[in-house]
N, C-alpha and C positions, 0 to 999 in steps of 0.2 A: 129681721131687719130688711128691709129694703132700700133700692138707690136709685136715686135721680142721676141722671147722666143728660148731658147738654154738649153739643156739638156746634159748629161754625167756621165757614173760611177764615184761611188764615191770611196773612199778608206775604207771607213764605209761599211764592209759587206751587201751587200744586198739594200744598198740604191743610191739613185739618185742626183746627183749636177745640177740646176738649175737656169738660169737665166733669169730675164723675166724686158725690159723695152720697154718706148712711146717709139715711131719714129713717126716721121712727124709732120704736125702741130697739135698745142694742142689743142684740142675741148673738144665738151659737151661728146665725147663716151669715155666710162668706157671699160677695160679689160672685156672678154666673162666670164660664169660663171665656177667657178673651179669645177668640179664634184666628188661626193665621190668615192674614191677608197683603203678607207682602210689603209690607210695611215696616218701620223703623222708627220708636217716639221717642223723644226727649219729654220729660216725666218731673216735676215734683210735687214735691208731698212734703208737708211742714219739717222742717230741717234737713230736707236731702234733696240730691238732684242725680237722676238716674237714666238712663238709658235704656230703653229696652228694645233687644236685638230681633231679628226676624225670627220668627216661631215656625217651627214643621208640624206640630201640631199644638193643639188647647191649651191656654196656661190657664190653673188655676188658682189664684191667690190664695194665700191661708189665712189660719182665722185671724183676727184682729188688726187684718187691713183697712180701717176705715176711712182712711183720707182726712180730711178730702185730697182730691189727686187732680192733676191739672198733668194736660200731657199736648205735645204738637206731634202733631202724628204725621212724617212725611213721608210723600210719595215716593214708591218701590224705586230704589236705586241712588237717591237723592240723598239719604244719611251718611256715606262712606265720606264722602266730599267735608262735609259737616264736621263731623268728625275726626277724621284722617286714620280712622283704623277700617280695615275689610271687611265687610258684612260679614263672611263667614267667622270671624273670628268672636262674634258675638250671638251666635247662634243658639237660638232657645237659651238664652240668659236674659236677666236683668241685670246689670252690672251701676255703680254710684258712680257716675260722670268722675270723681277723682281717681278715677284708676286710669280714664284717658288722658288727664288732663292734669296741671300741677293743679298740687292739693289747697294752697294758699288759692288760687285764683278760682277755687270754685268755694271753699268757704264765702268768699266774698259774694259773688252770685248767690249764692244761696242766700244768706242772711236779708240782701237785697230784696228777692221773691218774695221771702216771707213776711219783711216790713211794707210792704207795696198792697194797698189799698186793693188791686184786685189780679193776685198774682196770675192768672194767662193773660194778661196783657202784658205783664211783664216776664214772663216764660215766653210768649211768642217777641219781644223786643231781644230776648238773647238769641233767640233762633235767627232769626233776623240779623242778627249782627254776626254770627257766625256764616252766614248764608252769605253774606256779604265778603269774608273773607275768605272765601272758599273758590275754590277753582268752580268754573262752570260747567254745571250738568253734561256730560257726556249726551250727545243727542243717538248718539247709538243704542244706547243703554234705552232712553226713551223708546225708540224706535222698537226694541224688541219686547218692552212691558205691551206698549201698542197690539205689536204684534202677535202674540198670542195672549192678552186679553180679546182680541178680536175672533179668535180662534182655529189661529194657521199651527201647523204643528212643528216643530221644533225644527226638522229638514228647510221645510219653508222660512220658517223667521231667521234661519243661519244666513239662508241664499238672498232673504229680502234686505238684510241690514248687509251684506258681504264681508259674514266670515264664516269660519271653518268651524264644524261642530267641535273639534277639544277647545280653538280658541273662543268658541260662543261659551263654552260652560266656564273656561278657567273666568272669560269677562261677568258672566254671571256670580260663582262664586265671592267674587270681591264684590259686583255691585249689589246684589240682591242677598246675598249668603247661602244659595245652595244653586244647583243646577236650570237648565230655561224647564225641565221637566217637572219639577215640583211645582216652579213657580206658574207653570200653565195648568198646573190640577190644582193650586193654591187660588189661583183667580178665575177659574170656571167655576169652583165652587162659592166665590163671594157672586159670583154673577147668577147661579144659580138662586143663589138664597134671595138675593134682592128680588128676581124676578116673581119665586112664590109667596115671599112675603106681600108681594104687590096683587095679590090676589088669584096668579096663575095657577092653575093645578099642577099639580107636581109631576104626571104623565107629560104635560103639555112644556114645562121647564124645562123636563130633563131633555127632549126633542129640541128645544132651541137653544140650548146651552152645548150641544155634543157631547151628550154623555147615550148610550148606545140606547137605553132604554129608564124605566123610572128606578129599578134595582139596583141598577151602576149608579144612578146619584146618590141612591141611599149609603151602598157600598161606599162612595168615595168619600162621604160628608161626616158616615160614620167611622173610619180612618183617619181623617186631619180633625175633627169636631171633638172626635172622643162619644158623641152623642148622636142617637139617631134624627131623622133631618122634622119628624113630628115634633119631637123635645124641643128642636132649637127653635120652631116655628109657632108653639103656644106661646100665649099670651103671656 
């Protein structure tokens, strides 16, 4: 089995519309693994509606997931708001939107999605409408994804945004679901991979991404990836 996967701005600030199902004939192979990247997606799939929480490492589906699957994948920080539960409490789960949320009112959603001629557009109108009634994005929060995605170290992005390294992690914990240290070896390594998928050699990557040398990215990629960074980079 293989799958098509399709991607697109969303109309949700900062985040991605996504869609991913089989093609071809149905066999034993499962979808590859989804890798962390700091992020938090609202997700359905023909009669459910789910959430999936920030990952510390690789998720991978099991057999008979075939979707199709429709997901808004928002930006690091921005789900908790969304939602009204704490990143961390969803961590490395997929949990069914009705466990956040009363169970009649997502029935309803749901049935909605799946009568709807092209459900991410109508998975991205509930996001949207949730986004809407949510308190607004912490810009501190922003500030520190910024900040070490850019690649300041955790001392520094405490002193650039002004707080205190316990209260930088306890604000991490809620907004991202784990510490700024993970979350800065979580997005050096999406920045990593983009750059050698873009043709750079992997010596020359791991040199402009901060990792000490080409060993440590392999080391770190094969830690959060589950997989070495060759594997995830074939074709």
């Amino acid at each position: 089995m293989s799958w098509e996967y399709v991607e697109r701005a969303s109309r949700v600030p900062g985040a991605v519309v996504w869609t991913k199902r089989a093609v071809g004939p149905t066999g034993a192979d499962t979808a590859g693994p989804v890798l962390p990247d700091g992020c938090m997606d609202l997700l359905w799939t023909p009669g459910r509606l789910l959430v999936a929480g920030p990952d510390t490492r690789a998720f991978r589906p099991g057999p008979g997931l075939t979707g199709p699957w429709t997901g808004v994948r928002l930006r690091p920080g921005a789900a908790p708001a969304l939602l009204g539960v704490p990143a961390h409490e969803l961590r490395d789960r997929r949990v069914d939107l009705s466990d956040l949320r009363p169970g009649a009112e997502v029935r309803r959603l749901t049935e909605r999605i799946d009568a709807a001629s092209d459900p991410a557009v109508a998975l991205e109108a509930l996001a949207l409408r949730l986004a809407a009634a949510a308190q607004p994005e912490d810009p501190q929060i922003r500030a520190v994804v910024a900040a070490l995605a850019a690649g300041r170290s955790v001392a520094a992005t405490a002193a650039a945004v002004g707080l205190g390294a316990r209260r930088l992690h306890r604000r991490s914990l809620a907004a991202f679901g784990y510490g700024p240290k993970t979350l800065a070896r979580i997005l050096r390594m999406q920045g990593a991979l983009a750059l050698a998928r873009s043709g750079v050699p992997l010596a020359e990557t791991a040199a402009r991404t901060g990792y000490a040398d080409q060993a440590h990215l392999a080391r770190d990629v094969r830690e959060l990836a589950g997989m070495t960074v060759t594997a995830l980079l074939a074709p």
